[in-house]
N, C-alpha and C positions, 0 to 999 in steps of 0.2 A: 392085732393090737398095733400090730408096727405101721400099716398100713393106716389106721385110726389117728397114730402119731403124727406120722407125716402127714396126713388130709390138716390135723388141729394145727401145725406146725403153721403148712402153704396159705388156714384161713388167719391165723394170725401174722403172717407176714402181708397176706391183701390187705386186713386191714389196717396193719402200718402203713402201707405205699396207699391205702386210701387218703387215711390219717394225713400224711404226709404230701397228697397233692394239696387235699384241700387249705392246709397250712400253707402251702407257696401259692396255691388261687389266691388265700386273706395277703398274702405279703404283695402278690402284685397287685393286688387291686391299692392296697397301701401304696404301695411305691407310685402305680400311676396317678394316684386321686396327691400324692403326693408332686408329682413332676405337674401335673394340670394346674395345682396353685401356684405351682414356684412359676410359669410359663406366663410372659407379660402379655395382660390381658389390655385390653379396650377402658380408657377412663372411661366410668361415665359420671355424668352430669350428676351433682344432687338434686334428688328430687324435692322440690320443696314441699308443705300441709300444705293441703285445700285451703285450711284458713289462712294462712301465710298469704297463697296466690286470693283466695276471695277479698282480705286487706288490700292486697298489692291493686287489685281492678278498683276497688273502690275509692282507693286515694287520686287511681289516673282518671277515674269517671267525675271526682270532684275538684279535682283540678281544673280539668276540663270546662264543667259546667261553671266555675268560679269565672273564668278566663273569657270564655262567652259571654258570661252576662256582664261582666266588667265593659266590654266591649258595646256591649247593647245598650249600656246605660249613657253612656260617654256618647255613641253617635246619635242617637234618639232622644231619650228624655234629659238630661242637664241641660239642652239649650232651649227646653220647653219652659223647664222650671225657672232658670234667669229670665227670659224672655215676660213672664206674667208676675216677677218679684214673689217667686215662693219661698226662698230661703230665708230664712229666721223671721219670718212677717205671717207664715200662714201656719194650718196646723199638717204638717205629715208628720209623718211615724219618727226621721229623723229630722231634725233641724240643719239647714246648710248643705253643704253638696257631699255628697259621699266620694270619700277617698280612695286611691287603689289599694293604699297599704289598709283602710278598713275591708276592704273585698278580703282581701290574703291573711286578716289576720285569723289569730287562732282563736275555739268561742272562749266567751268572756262571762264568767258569772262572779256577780254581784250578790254581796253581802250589807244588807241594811237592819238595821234594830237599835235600841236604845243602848244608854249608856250599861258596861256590863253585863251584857245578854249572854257573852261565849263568842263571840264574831272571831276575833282574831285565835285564841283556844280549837277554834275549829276546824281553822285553814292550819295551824300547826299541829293538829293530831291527823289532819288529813293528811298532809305529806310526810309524817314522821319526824320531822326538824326543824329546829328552830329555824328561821329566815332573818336576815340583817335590817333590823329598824322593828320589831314587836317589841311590845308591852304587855305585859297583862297585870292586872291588880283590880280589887274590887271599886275604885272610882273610874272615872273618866279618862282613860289613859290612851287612845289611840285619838289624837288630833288632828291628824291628816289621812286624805285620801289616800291609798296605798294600792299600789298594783303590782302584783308578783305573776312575773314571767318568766322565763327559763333563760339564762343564762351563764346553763355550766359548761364542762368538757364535754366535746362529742365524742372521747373514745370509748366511751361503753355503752355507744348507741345499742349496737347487735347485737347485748348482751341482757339490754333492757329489756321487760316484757310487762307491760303496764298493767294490760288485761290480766295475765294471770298471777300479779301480787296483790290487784284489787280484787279479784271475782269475788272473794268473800267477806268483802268489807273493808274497812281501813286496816292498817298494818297494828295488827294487834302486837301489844308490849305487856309485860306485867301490870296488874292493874294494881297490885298492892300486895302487905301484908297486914292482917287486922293485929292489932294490937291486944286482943284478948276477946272469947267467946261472947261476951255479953258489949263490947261496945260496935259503936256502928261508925268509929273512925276509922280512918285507912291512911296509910301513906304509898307514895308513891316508891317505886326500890330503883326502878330504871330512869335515867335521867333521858331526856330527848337529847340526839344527835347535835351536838352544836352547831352553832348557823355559821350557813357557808354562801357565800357571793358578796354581793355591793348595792351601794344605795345609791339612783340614780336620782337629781332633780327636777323639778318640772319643767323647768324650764325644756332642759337637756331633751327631755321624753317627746316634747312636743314638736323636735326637729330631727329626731331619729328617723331612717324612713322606715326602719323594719316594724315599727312599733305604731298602732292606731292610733296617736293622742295628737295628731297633729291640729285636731280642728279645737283641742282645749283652751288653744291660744286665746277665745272671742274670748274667756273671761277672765284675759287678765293680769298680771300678777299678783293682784289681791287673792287669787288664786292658785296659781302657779304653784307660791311660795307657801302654801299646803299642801302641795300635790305631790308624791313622792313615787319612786320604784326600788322594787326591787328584787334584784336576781337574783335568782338560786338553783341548784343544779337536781331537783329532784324530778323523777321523770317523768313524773303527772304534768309538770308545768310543760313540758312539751307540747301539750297538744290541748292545755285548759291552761284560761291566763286569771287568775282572783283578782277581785278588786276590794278591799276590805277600806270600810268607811267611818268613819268618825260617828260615836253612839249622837242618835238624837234627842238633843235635850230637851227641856221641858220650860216654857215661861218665855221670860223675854230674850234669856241667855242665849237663844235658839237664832234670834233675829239681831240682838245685837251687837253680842260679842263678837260673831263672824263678819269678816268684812266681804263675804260674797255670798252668793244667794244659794244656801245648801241644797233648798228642791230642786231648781234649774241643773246644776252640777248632777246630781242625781241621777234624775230626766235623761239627762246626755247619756250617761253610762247605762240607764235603764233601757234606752231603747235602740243600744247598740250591744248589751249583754243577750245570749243566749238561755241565758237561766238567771232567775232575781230569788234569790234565796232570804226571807224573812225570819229573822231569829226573833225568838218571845224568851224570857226566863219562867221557869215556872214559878217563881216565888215572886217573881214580879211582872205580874199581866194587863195592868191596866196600862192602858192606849191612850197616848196622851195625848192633845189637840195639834202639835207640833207632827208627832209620828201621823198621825191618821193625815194632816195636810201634803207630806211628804207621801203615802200612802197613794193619795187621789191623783196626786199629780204624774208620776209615773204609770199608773197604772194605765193610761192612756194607752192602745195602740197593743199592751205588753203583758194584760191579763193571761193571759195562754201561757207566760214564760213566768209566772210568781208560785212560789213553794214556801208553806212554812215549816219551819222548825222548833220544835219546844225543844226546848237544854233543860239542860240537870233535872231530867225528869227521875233522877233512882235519886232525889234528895228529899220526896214525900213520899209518902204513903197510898197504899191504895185509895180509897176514898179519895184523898186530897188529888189526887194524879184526875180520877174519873171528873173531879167538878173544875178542877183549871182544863181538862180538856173538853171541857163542853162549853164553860165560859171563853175558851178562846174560837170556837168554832162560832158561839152566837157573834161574838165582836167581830168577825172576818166576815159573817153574814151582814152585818148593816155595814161595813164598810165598803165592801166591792158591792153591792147594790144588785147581785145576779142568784141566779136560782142552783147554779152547777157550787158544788161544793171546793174549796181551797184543797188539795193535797196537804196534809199533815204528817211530819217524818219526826217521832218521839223516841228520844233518848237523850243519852249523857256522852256529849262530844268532848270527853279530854281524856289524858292518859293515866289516869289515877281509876281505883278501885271503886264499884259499883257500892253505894253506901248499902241499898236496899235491893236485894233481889228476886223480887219478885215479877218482875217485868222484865229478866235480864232477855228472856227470849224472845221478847216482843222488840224489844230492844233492838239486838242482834239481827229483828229480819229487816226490821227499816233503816238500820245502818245499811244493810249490803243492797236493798232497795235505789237507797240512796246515791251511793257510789256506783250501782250498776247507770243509774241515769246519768251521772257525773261522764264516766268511762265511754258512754253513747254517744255524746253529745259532738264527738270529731267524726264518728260516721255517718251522722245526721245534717251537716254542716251546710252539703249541699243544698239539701232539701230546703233547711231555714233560710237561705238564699234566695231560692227559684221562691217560694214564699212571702219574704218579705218586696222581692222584686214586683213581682204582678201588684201586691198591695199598694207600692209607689206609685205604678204604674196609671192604677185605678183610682185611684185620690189624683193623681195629677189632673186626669182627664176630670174630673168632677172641677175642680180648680178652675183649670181653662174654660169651662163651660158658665161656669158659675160667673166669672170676673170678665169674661166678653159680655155676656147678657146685661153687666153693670156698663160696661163703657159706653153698647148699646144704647144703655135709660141715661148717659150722658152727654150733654150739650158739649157741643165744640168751643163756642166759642163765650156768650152769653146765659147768667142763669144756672152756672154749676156749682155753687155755693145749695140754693134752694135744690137742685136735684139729689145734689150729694145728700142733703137732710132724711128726702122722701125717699131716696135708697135704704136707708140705716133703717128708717122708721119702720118699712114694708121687708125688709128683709128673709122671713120669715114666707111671706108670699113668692116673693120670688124664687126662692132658692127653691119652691115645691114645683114653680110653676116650670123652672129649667129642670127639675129632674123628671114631669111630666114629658116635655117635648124632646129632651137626649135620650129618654129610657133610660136613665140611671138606676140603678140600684137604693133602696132606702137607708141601707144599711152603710154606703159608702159616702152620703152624705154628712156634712161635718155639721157641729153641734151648731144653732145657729145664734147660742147667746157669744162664745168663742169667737164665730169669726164675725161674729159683729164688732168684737174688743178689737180684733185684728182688722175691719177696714176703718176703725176710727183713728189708726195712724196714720194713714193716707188723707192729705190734704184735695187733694186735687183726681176724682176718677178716672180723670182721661189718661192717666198716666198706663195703663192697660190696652193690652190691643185687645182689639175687636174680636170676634169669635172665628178660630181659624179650623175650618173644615176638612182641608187637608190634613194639619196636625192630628185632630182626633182619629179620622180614619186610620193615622198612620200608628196613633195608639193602640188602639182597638184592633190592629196588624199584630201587632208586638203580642198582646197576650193569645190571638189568636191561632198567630202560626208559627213564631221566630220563637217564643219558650218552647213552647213544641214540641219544636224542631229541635233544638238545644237536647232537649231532654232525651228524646229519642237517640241523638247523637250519642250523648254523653252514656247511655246505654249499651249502642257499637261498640264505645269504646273498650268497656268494661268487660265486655263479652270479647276483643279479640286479646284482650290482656290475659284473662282465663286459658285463652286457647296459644295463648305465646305467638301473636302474631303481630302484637304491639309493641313498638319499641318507645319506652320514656325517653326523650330528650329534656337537659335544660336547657336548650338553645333560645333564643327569643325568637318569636313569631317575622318569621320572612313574608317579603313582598313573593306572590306564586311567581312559579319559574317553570316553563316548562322542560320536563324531566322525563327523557328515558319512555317517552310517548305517555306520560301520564298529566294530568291538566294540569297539577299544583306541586309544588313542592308540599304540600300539608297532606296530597291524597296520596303522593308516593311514599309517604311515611307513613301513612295509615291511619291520619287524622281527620273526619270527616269537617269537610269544611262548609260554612254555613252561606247560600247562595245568597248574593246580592241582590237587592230589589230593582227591576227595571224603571225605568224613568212610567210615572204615569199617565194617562193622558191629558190630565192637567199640567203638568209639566211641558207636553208636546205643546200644546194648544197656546201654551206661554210663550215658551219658546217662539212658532210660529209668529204670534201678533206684535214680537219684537221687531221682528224679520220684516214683517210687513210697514211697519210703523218707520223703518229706515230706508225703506225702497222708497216707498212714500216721499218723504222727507228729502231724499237725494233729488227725487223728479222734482220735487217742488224748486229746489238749488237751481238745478239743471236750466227749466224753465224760464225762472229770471233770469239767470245769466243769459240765458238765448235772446228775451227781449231786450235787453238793455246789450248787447254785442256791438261796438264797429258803429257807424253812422247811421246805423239801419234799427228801427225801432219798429218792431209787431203787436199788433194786438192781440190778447188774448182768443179775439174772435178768431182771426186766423190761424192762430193755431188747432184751433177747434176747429175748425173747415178743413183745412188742413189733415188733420188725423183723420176728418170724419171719409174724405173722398179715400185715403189710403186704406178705409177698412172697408168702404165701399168697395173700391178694383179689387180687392183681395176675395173678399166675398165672388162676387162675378168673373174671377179668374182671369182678371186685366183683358177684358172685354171690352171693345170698345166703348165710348160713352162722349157724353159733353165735352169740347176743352177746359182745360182746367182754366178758372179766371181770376184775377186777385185784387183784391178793392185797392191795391196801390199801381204808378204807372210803371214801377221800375221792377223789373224780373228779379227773382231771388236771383243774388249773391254766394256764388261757389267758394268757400273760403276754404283757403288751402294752406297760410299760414300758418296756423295754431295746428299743431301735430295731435294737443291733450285729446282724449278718449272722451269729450263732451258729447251729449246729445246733440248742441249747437254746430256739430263739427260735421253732421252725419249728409252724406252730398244729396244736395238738394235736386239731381239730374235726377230722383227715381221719378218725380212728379209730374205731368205733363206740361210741358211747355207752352207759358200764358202766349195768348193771343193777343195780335198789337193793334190798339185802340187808340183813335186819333187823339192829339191834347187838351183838342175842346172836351172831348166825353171824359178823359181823365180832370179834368179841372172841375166838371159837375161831377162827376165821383167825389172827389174831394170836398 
């Protein structure tokens, strides 16, 4: 038993001292996991999202491509387009020359519709806040042009996150409370954010440089002094700029109460916007002959950019909703005139309570639909670029073809009154017969009742130069290799921004230097740089016949001053005998031959006076020495 005792004693004392290691194993392993954190370790870097870095590469890829093609337009095509009077005379995509601040700016969507459609309701329920200079009320209340840009604080840039307070649509606010189960009024409970920034005038806007509006000036201050900005700090306007428009009215009020030409104004902003957003009311859809003219006219060039919108669609009923959405889908049929259907975004854009809910969910997908395109439209920016480039690019070259073939069918001097006629008359034939022999495209040909309006301003054809061969090939470069190339570039870039091997600068673009054995300051940065075209052989060929034409021109100098030198006068025969014996011995390796003889009696003249580098200077001792002829045979020579 005692023995029993002691054994139970020694296993309960092992297993204390087991107990008890393992208890100081747990404390040191504490202790050390504890001294391991408190021990300064290595910063490291934050690692930033993929989506973070895949934004970060695509703003430096579209930088890039932006910066390039700005570059490409300015040395290539603007001294194409002045050179044949395409700006504001013919039809491209934009009127007048493209600006750098329109290359940089941010895209631009355009809000058009009648009078109280929702237009301006819709840019303040998109951004959440009122902005400085809206109106709303059931008449006519927005008067002037208006364009909201960003101009709030940058300190909560990095705080901002645009994409993820729009993914799911606008900023939802209470929509209401109903006022009892049987009515279908609502009020609003939450009031919008009051408006925050300044109103800029037109004037002011059109000499800003960071702001696109510089080319509004053509029209004026009949216009100007409708044109208004304004900024506000909300952060959609960062990287999307609204243009919100004066409702179009209906009758004559349309033409002649405005003192400028509202479709052309329009026009402008339509075919420099990224997106044209068309508002209908559903309670009011008939298309008045004003709307449908303002309709036609933009649509030009910008069909691929136009969206409509029905508003207050939770204010009918089902039936009523299905027949104004099919009457508005036939009227958007006869007026764009094509077989591809208009995109339609239905719902009720304001911040108040849905009256009818039956469509709230239909509702809800085309709002976020909506916004998801909105939200797109800065990382698409490039693209629309490279895009609308080649498209300029491609109508130029049609232009230049088109307007050399005319100068061609005209007289220089007599007779361009009656040519000018039989041009206009036959227009139609020609313009088919020049896209038969350039291989143009049919599609890239212009309307030919248009630009027949457009050459009846021109008095006089010859004012066009002729058709220039060079320029075209050097167009047809441009889309062929230099986008391209751009593109592919812009690509590089984006891939070593991923990989962190690019570094942004906002330095401005340096003359190359070379650097540290690398060819460019641009390639030792890690910027691919776009190679230069070498001179082409028509350039050399030019060149040379310059070259020639003044060698030329010197001998001929040279020459007279030789005959006409000192008391000594040569004929040109002699000269010519002359060279011809010196190409002679040269030939026969000054082998002997005939004495050299010269139809006058007196030997050339070694002059040594005149120091100048003349040909008349060159010593006449290379020649062989005339033979002496009595003066009777000199006097019958003579």
């Amino acid at each position: 038993m005692a023995k029993n005792g002691s054994s139970n004693q020694c296993d309960v004392a092992e297993d204390d001292s087991a107990q008890d290691t393992a208890n100081d194993g747990d404390d040191v392993k504490s202790k050390i996991k504890t001294i391991t954190t408190d021990l300064p370790t290595k910063s490291k870097v934050p690692q930033e999202s993929p989506h973070a870095i895949d934004s970060t590469a695509n703003d430096a890829s579209s930088k890039f491509t932006v910066q390039k093609l700005k570059e490409l337009y300015r040395n290539h095509v603007v001294d194409a387009e002045k050179k044949y009077h395409l700006h504001f005379n013919f039809c491209l995509p934009t009127d007048g020359e493209i600006k750098d601040n329109e290359f940089d700016a941010a895209p631009m969507v355009l809000l058009i519709g009648q009078y109280s459609t929702g237009k301006t309701t819709f840019v303040s329920h998109l951004l959440g806040e009122d902005f400085p200079g809206m109106h709303i009320g059931p008449e006519p209340t927005t008067d002037k042009f208006m364009a909201l840009f960003y101009g709030g604080d940058n300190k909560n840039d990095a705080s901002d996150n645009t994409d993820d307070k729009f993914k799911n649509g606008f900023p939802k606010k209470a929509r209401g409370v109903h006022l009892d189960d049987d009515s279908s009024q609502s009020i609003a409970t939450d009031d919008i954010v009051a408006a925050r920034g300044k109103l800029v005038k037109g004037n002011t806007l059109t000499v800003t440089p960071s702001l696109p509006f510089s080319s509004l000036s053509q029209f004026g201050s009949a216009f100007l002094n409708h044109f208004v900005g304004s900024s506000s700090a909300s952060p959609l306007l960062k990287r999307i700029t609204f243009i919100d428009t004066p409702g179009v009215l209906s009758g004559e009020k349309q033409r002649i109460n405005r003192t400028y030409d509202f479709s052309q104004v329009a026009k402008w902003f339509a075919d420099r916007s990224d997106l044209i957003l068309l508002l209908f009311d559903a309670h009011k859809l008939d298309i008045s002959d004003e709307f449908k003219n303002v309709i036609d006219t933009i649509t030009k060039y910008n069909d691929d950019k136009i969206r409509c919108v029905l508003n207050k669609a939770d204010a009918v009923t089902r039936e009523q909703l299905v027949r104004v959405y099919g009457s508005l889908m036939w009227s958007m049929g006869k007026i764009f005139d094509s077989p591809e259907v208009v995109r339609v975004y239905t719902g009720s854009y304001w911040n108040g309570a849905l009256i009818n809910h039956d469509f709230e969910s239909m509702f809800d997908k085309d709002e976020q639909l909506l916004v998801r395109e909105l939200v797109d439209l800065p990382r698409c920016a490039a693209e629309r670029r490279v895009n609308q480039m080649v498209n300029r690019i491609r109508l130029v070259k049609v232009h230049v073809c088109i307007l050399g073939t005319i100068r061609r069918l005209t007289p220089s001097f007599f007779g361009k009154k009656k040519a000018r006629d039989q041009i206009i008359n036959d227009l139609p034939t020609i313009m088919e017969n020049v896209r038969v022999q350039f291989d143009l495209s049919k599609g890239d040909m212009p309307d030919p009742v248009e630009f027949k309006r457009c050459l009846e301003a021109f008095p006089d054809f010859s004012v066009f130069p002729s058709i220039d061969n060079v320029l075209i090939r050097r167009l047809d470069r441009l889309i062929e290799e230099d986008i391209p190339q751009i593109v592919n570039d812009a690509e590089i870039v984006a891939s070593e921004v991923r990989l962190g091997r690019h570094k942004q600068t906002e330095e401005p673009p340096v003359d190359p230097i070379k650097e540290d054995g690398h060819e460019t300051e641009q390639e030792y940065r890690g910027v691919p740089v776009m190679k230069q075209h070498e001179p082409s052989k028509h350039q050399h060929s030019f060149i040379r016949s310059i070259f020639t034409i003044f060698i030329c021109l010197l001998l001929i100098a040279e020459v007279a001053h030789f005959m006409h030198y000192d008391e000594i006068a040569y004929t040109p025969s002699d000269l010519l005998n002359g060279c011809l014996k010196i190409v002679q011995q040269r030939q026969n390796q000054y082998t002997s031959g005939p004495p050299f003889t010269s139809r006058t009696s007196h030997p050339p003249k070694k002059y040594v006076t005149n120091k100048s580098p003349h040909v008349s200077n060159i010593p006449l001792s290379s020649f062989p020495s005339p033979t002496k002829t009595s003066t009777s045979g000199a006097q019958d020579e003579l």
